[in-house]
Every structure is written in C-alpha cells, then in structure tokens.
C-alpha positions as CSV (number, residue, x, y, z in Angstrom):
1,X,72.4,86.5,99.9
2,X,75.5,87.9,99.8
3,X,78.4,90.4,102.0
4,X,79.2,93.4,100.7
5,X,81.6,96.5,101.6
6,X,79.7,99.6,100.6
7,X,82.2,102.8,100.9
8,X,81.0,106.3,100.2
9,X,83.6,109.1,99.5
10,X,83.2,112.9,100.6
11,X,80.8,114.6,98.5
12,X,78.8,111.2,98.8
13,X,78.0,112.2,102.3
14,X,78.3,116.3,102.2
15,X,75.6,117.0,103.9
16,X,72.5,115.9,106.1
17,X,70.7,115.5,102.8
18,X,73.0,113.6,101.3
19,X,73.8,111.1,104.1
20,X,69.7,110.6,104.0
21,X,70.4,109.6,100.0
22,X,73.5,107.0,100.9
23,X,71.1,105.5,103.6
24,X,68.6,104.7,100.6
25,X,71.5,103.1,98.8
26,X,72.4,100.9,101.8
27,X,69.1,100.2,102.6
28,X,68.2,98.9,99.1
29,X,71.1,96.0,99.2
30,X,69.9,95.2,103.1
31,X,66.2,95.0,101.9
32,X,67.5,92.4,99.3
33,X,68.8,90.5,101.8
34,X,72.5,91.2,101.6
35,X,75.1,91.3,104.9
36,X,76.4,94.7,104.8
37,X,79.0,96.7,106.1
38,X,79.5,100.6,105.2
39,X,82.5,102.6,105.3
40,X,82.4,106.5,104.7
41,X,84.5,109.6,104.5
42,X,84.5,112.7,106.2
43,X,81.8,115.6,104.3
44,X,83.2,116.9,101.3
45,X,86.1,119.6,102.7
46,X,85.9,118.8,106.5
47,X,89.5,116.9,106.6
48,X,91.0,120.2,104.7
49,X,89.1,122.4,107.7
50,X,90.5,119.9,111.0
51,X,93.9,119.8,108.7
52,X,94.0,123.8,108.5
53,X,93.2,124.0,112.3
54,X,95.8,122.1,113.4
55,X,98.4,123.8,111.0
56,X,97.0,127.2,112.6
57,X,97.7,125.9,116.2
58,X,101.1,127.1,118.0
59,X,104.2,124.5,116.7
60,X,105.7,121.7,119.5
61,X,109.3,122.3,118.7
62,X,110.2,126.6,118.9
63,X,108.5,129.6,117.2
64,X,109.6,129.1,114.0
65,X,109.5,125.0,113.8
66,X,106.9,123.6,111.2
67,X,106.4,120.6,113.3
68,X,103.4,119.6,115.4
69,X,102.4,116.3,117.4
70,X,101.6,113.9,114.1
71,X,99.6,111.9,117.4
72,X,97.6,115.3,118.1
73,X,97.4,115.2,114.5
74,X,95.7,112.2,114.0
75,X,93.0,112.6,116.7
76,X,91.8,116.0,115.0
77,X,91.9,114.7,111.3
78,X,90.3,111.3,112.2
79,X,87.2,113.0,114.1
80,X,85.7,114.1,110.1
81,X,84.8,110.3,109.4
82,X,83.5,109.4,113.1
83,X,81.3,112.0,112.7
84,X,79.8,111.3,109.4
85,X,79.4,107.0,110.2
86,X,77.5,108.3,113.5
87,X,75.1,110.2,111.0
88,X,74.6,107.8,109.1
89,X,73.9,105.1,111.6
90,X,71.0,107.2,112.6
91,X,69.6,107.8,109.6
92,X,69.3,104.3,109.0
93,X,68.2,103.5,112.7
94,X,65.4,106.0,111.3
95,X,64.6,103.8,108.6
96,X,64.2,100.9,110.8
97,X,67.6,99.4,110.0
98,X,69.9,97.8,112.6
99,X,72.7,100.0,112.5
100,X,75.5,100.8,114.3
101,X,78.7,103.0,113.8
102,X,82.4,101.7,114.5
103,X,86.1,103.8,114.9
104,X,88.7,102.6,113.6
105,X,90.2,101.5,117.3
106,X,87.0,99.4,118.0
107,X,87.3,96.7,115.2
108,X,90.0,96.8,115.8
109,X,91.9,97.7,112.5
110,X,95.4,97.6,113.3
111,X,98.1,99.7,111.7
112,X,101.8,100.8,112.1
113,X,103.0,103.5,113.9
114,X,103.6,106.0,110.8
115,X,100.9,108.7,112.2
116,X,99.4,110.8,109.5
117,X,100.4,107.7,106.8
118,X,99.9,105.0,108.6
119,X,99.7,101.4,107.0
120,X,97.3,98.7,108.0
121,X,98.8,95.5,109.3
122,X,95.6,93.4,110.3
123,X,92.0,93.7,110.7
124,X,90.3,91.2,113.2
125,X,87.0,90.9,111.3
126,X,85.2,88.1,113.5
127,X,82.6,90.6,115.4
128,X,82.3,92.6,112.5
129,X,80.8,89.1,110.4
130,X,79.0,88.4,113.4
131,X,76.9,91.7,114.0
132,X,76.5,91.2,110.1
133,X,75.3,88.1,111.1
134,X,72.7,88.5,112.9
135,X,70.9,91.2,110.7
136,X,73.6,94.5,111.4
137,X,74.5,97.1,109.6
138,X,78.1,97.9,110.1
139,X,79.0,101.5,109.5
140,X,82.7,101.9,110.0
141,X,84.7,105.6,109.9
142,X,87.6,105.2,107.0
143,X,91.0,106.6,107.0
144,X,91.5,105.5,110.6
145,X,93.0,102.2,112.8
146,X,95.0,101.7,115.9
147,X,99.0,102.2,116.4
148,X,100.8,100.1,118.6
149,X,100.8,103.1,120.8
150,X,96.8,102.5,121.2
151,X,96.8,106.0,119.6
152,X,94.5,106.6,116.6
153,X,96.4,106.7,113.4
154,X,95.3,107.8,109.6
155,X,96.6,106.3,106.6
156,X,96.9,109.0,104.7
157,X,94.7,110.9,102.6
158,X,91.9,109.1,100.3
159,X,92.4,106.2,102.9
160,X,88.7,105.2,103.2
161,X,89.4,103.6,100.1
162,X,92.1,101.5,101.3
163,X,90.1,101.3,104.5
164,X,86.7,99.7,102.6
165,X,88.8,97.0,100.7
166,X,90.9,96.1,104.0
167,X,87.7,95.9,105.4
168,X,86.3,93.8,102.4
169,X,89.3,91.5,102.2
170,X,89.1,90.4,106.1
171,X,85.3,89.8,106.6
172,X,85.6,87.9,103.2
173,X,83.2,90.1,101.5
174,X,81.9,89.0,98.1
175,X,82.3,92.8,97.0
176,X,83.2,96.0,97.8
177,X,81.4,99.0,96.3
178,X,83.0,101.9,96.2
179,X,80.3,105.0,95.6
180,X,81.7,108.3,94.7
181,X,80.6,111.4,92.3
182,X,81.4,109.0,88.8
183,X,79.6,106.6,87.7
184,X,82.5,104.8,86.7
185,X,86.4,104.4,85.3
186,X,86.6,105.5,82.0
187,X,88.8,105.4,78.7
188,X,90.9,108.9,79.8
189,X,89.2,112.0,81.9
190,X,85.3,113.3,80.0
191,X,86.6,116.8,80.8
192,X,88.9,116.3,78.1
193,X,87.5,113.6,75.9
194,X,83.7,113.7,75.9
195,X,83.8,110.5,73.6
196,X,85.7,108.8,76.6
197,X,83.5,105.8,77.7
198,X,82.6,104.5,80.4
199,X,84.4,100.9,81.2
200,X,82.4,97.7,82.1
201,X,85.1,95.9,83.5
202,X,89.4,96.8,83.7
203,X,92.0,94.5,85.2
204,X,93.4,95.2,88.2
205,X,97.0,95.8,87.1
206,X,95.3,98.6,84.8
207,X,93.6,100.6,87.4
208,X,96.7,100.1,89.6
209,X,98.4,101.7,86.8
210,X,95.8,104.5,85.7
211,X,95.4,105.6,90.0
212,X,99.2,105.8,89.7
213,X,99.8,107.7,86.5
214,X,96.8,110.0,87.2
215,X,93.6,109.2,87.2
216,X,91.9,110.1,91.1
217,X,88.7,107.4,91.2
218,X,90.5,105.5,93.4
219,X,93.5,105.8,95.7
220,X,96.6,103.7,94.3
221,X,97.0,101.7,97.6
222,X,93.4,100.4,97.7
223,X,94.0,98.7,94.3
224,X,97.0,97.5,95.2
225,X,95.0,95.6,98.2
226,X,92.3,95.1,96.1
227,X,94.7,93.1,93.9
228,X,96.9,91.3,96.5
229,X,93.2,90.1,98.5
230,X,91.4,89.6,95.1
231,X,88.3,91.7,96.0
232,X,86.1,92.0,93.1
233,X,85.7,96.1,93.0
234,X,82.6,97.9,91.7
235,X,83.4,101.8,91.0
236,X,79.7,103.1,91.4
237,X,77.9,106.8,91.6
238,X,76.1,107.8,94.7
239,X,74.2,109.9,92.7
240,X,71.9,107.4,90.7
241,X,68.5,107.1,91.9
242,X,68.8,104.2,94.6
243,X,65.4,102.9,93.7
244,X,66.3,102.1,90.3
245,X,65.7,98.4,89.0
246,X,68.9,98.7,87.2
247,X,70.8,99.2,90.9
248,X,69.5,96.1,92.8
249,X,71.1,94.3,89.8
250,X,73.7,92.4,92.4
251,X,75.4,90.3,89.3
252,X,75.7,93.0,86.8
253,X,75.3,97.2,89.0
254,X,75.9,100.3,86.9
255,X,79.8,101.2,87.1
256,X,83.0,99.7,86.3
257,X,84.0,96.3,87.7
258,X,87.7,96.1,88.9
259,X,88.6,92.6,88.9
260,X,91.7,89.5,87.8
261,X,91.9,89.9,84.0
262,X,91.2,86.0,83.7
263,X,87.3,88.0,84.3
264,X,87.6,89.8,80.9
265,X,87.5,87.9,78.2
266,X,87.9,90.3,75.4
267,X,90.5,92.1,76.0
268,X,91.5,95.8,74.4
269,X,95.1,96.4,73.3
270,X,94.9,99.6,75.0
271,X,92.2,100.5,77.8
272,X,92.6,103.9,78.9
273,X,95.0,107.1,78.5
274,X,96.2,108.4,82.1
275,X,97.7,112.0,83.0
276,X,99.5,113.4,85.1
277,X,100.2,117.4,85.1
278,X,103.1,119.1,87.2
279,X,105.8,117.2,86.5
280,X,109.7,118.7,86.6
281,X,112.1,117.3,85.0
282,X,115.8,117.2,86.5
283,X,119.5,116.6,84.4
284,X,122.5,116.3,85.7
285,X,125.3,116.7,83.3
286,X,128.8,115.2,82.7
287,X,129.2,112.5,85.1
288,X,131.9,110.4,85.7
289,X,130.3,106.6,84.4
290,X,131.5,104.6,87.3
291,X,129.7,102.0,89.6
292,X,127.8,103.7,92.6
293,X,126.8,107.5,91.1
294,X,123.1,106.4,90.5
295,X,123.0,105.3,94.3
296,X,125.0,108.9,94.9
297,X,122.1,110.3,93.4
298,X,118.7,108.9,94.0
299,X,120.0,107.7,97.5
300,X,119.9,111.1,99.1
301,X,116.6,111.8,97.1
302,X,114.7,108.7,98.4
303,X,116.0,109.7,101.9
304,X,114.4,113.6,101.7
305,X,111.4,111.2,100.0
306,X,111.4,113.0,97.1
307,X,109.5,110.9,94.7
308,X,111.1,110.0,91.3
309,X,109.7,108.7,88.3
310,X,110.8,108.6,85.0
311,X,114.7,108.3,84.7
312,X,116.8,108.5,81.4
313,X,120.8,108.1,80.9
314,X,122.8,108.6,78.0
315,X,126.6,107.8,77.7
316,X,128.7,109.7,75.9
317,X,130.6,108.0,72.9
318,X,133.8,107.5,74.8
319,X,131.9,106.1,77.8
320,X,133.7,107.7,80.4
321,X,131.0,110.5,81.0
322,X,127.0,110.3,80.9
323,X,123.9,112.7,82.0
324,X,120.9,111.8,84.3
325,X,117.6,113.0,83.5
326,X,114.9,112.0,85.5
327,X,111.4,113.5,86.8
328,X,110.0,114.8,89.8
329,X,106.8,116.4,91.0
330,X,107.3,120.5,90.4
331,X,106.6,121.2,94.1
332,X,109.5,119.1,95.0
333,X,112.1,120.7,91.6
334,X,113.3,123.3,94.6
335,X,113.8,120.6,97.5
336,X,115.5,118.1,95.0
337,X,118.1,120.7,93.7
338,X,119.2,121.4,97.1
339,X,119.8,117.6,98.4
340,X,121.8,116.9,95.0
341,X,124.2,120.4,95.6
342,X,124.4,118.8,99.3
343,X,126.1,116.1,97.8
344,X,127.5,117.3,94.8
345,X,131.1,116.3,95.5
346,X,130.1,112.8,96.2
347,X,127.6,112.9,92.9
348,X,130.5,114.2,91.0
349,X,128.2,116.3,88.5
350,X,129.3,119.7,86.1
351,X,126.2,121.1,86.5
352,X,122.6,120.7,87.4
353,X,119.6,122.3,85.1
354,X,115.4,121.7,85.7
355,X,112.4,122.5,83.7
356,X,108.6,122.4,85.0
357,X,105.2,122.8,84.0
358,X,105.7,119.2,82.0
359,X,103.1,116.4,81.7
360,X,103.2,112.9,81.9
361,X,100.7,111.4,79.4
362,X,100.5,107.3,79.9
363,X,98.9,104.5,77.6
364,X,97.8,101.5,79.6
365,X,96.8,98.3,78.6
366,X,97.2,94.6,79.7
367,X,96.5,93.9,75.8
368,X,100.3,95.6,75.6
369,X,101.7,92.0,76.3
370,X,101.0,90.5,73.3
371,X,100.9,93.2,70.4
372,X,103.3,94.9,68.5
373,X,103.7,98.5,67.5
374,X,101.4,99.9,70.1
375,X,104.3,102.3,71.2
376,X,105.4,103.3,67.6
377,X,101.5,103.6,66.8
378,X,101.8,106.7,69.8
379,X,104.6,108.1,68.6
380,X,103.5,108.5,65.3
381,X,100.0,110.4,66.1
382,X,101.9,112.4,68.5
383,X,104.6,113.5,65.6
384,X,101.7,114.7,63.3
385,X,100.6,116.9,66.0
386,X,103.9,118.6,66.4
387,X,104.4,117.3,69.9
388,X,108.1,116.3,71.2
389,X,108.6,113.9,73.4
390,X,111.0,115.0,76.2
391,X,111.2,111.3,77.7
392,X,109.7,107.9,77.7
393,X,109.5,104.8,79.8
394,X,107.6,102.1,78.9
395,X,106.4,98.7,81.2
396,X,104.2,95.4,79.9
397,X,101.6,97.6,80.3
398,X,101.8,100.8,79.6
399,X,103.8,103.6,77.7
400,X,104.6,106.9,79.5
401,X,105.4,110.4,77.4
402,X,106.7,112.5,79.1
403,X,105.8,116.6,77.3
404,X,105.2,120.1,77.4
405,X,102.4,120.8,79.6
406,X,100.4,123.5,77.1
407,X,100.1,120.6,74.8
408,X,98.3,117.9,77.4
409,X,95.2,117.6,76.2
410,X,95.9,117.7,72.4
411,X,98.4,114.4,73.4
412,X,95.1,112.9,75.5
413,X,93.0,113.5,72.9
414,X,95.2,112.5,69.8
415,X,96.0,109.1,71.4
416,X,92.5,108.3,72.6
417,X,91.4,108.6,69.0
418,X,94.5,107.1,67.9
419,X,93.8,103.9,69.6
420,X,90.4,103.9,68.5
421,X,88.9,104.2,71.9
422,X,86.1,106.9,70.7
423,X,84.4,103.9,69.3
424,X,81.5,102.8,71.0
C-alpha cells in the first residue's frame, strides 16, 4: 500500500463524461489498496470564461481604470475547480468510493497575500492523512489556498500543478501523478519532431529547465517544489484505458518519471530540445562603461516586472563605451521601451532599437557537466542550415540560441537529430 497525489488538468475533466473516466483512474489505484488524494482543475476553458466575466464587469477605480478587486477576482476564478472536485466526489460516491471534495480554505492550504499569484507558505496535512486513513478519498480543488486576509487566493494560472505536489510534499505522499492530455515528457514537441520520444525518466533540474524554456507539461513552479520536497513525479495521460494491466503497474506506470538524477543511471549528454517562440530582442547602444548602468537598466525593468532573459554586452575597444542587448517577451518590447526612455538620462544610452518575432531554441541536459563540445556540436549543425545565431547563453545544463522565428522548427529539428535523439 502506498499514498499517492493523483492531479488531473483541464481537458482531463472537460466534461461529465470525462470526470466519469478520471473516477475509473482513481478508483483503479483505491481498489489496489493505495491512500489517495485527488487534485483537479477547472473543465477545459472554464477559468478563461470566470476570467472574461470578471474583465467584462464595471472597473473599481474610474471609467477608464483597468483595475478590479484582485479579492473579487479570486472568488470568481477559484469557483471553476470547486466545481469540478464536487463532480467528481460524486461520481465516485457513485462507485461506492468514500469520497469527499475539499477548497482550498478547508485544508487549509495557506498562501500569501499576492491575490491572483499567490504563493503557498504551508499546508497542514494532518486531517487530510487521516481521512486517507481511514479508507477516504480526498478530492481537493487546485489553484486555490487561504490569504492571511481569510480570503481565497489563486496561485496563478496552471497552479493545480503546484497545488498537487504541495499537496504531495505535506501528506508525505510516495508519488504524485500528474494526468493530463500526453502521455508523457518527450525529447522536443511531436508536432515538430515525430521521431521525438517519449522519456522514461528526466532529472528534475532538466524538467525545471525544459517548463522554463518552453515546454507546457508542467508548470515551472511545481517542479521547482517538486525538486526542493523531492516528490518522485509521474507525467501520465488520462486518456489510457484505466483498466489496463499495464496502468495498475505502481513500480513502473506508463509516462515519464521526474525524479533526483542519482535515479537515472544512464545518463544522456543531451535529453530534450526546448522552445520558446515570441521573444524580442532589445539593444541599447553607446553606453557610458561605468559601475551602476546595468542596475540603471534592468532596475526599472524588474520594477514594471518586465521579464528578462537572455542578456549580452560588448565593450568597445577603448572600453569607455558598450551596448546592451538583451531579450524580452514581444508582448512586453512596447512596455520595456517606454520604462528605459523614462529613465534614459539616468541610463545614459544614444539610442534604443528592438526586433521581434525571434525564438529561443534551448538544449538541455544534465549530461552537459561532464562532456565537451556539446555547444560547438549545435553550432555547427545550425551553420549548415544557414541559421544565425542572434545571441546565446549557456548554463551547466543547457545551451540557449537565441534566432529568427521563420527558422524554429528547422533549428528544433536539425539539433534533435544532431544529438542523436531520433534514435530509439
């Protein structure tokens, strides 16, 4: 016997029909005489329809004010998942299961006060393990806690991931499953790559890194719990039949296992190629080279939280002027060229140019640490395609290119192949 987390994202539980299928799952690991504990998501679009509703309400502050209540906010968006874990606490009360559905406020999982991206501080787990205890099925709504204004507050969007390995981490849960519409991480995106294949295991570090550079199975702060709490993570699909053999297999269930690379014993130089479209890319040119511009710079950025990524600087030969280039989502190119010409005179810039429609194409691997060449081995293929490389920053683990966005997939495919990852 064993305790496991079971989350189940959006299109997981889209409808009546489906919600009837996820019972089936759950009730397969409770007839095998498992503790469990289910988290869910709102159905598939319902967040985007309470989000659109509240954006079409009258504003708080004037006429022409985009503001609203982020408190008010919070008690519409949050109602999607309470709906769907009441659902699905009957459907499994009809299938003669001990179930019963939980808010966020009732646990209680505890978060800041940041309404609409909200962090969670603690989750007291002690009734939770002892309904589970004594037979329970725990299904809790994601995305949600409690602020220290006794208010319901969300953690952002994708948060029932982040919700289900909290929730794993503090009833010391042996795993948490996370079921969505894959069947598991893979080498870089099918779409793109059909020989991409599907992994049986990847290190934590390298998910954090693919969620971060791209890849949407799983939300970048749920790995980075996942890897603080060590909670073994099983990327799973929904959509397998739930009365497979194959699926009761506790020690070994069809997906990807997310786990501490001490768990992988052969390890690949490179594991997966990561993407990221609609990056902008930002220069400032002819700087004065003194101590205190880059705060000048990224300082008022950080405070408008404008997110920046990749950063370059070159000094001129005399070394009394350099230029800036770094990146930025294109959405924010407009907001970002504003704050620096706020604070131009305190930058001390000549003159500010942007391009967009860029594309951020990342190699990851925890195999990086300890072989040569892998960057040189990118920049090679990526030459023989014709495909210039506008910027480039590089960690233990991974290699980022930044390039023009026509040629994405040609720079997915050429270093998936490149690195030998179309082998079975």
């Amino acid at each position: 016997m064993a305790r496991i987390v079971m989350k189940f994202g959006g299109t997981s539980v889209a409808d009546l029909d489906r919600i009837k299928n996820v019972a089936r799952h759950v009730k397969r690991e409770v007839d095998a005489g498992h503790e469990v504990a289910v988290v869910v998501s709102a159905m598939s679009g319902k967040t985007n329809e309470l989000v659109g509703w509240v954006q079409g309400t009258p504003k708080v502050v004037g006429a022409n004010s985009p503001f609203y209540d982020a408190r008010e906010y919070d008690a519409v968006v949050a109602s999607g998942e309470q709906v769907t874990s009441g659902l699905l606490a009957i459907a499994l009360q009809a299938m003669d299961i001990n179930a019963r559905s939980w808010q966020g406020w009732q646990i209680p999982i505890r978060t800041d006060n940041a309404h609409g991206a909200a962090r969670i501080l603690e989750i007291d787990g002690s009734d939770i393990i002892k309904r589970m205890g004594e037979g329970q099925v725990a299904v809790i709504a994601g995305f949600q806690g409690l602020g220290p204004d006794n208010r319901i507050a969300t953690l952002g969007r994708g948060g029932s991931d982040t919700s289900a390995v909290a929730i794993a981490a503090a009833v010391k849960a042996d795993r948490c499953d996370i079921y969505t519409d894959v069947d598991g991480v893979y080498t870089t995106d099918p779409r793109i790559v059909p020989q991409a294949r599907r992994l049986k295991k990847i290190a934590f570090e390298e998910m954090l890194e693919m969620a971060s550079l791209g890849a949407k199975v799983l939300q970048v702060r749920s790995v980075e719990l996942a890897m603080v709490h060590k909670v073994r993570t099983f990327v799973r699909s929904s959509f397998e039949d739930p009365d497979a053999p194959s699926m009761g297999d506790f020690l070994n269930p069809p997906g990807t296992l997310i786990c501490d690379e001490d768990e992988i014993v052969e390890q690949e130089v490179v594991t997966g190629i990561a993407y990221a479209k609609d990056e902008a890319q930002i220069s400032l040119r002819r700087l004065a080279d003194r101590p205190g511009v880059s705060a000048a710079i990224f300082g008022p950025l950080a405070e408008s939280h404008i997110n920046v990524d990749m950063i370059v600087q070159n000094i001129s030969e005399d070394g009394s002027k350099t230029d800036m280039t770094f990146t930025v989502p294109s959405g924010d190119v407009d907001k970002a060229i504003r704050v620096l010409g706020e604070n131009k005179e305190k930058i001390g810039y000549d003159v500010v140019q942007n391009e967009s429609g860029l594309v951020k194409v990342s190699v990851i691997g925890i195999g990086m640490r300890s072989h040569a060449g892998v960057a040189a081995t990118a920049f090679k293929a990526l030459a023989d395609k014709g495909i210039n490389i506008k910027a480039i920053t590089t960690s233990e683990i991974k290699i980022s290119i930044l390039i023009d966005g026509p040629y994405a997939e040609l720079a997915v495919r050429t270093l998936h192949s490149c690195y030998g990852l179309d082998k079975n």
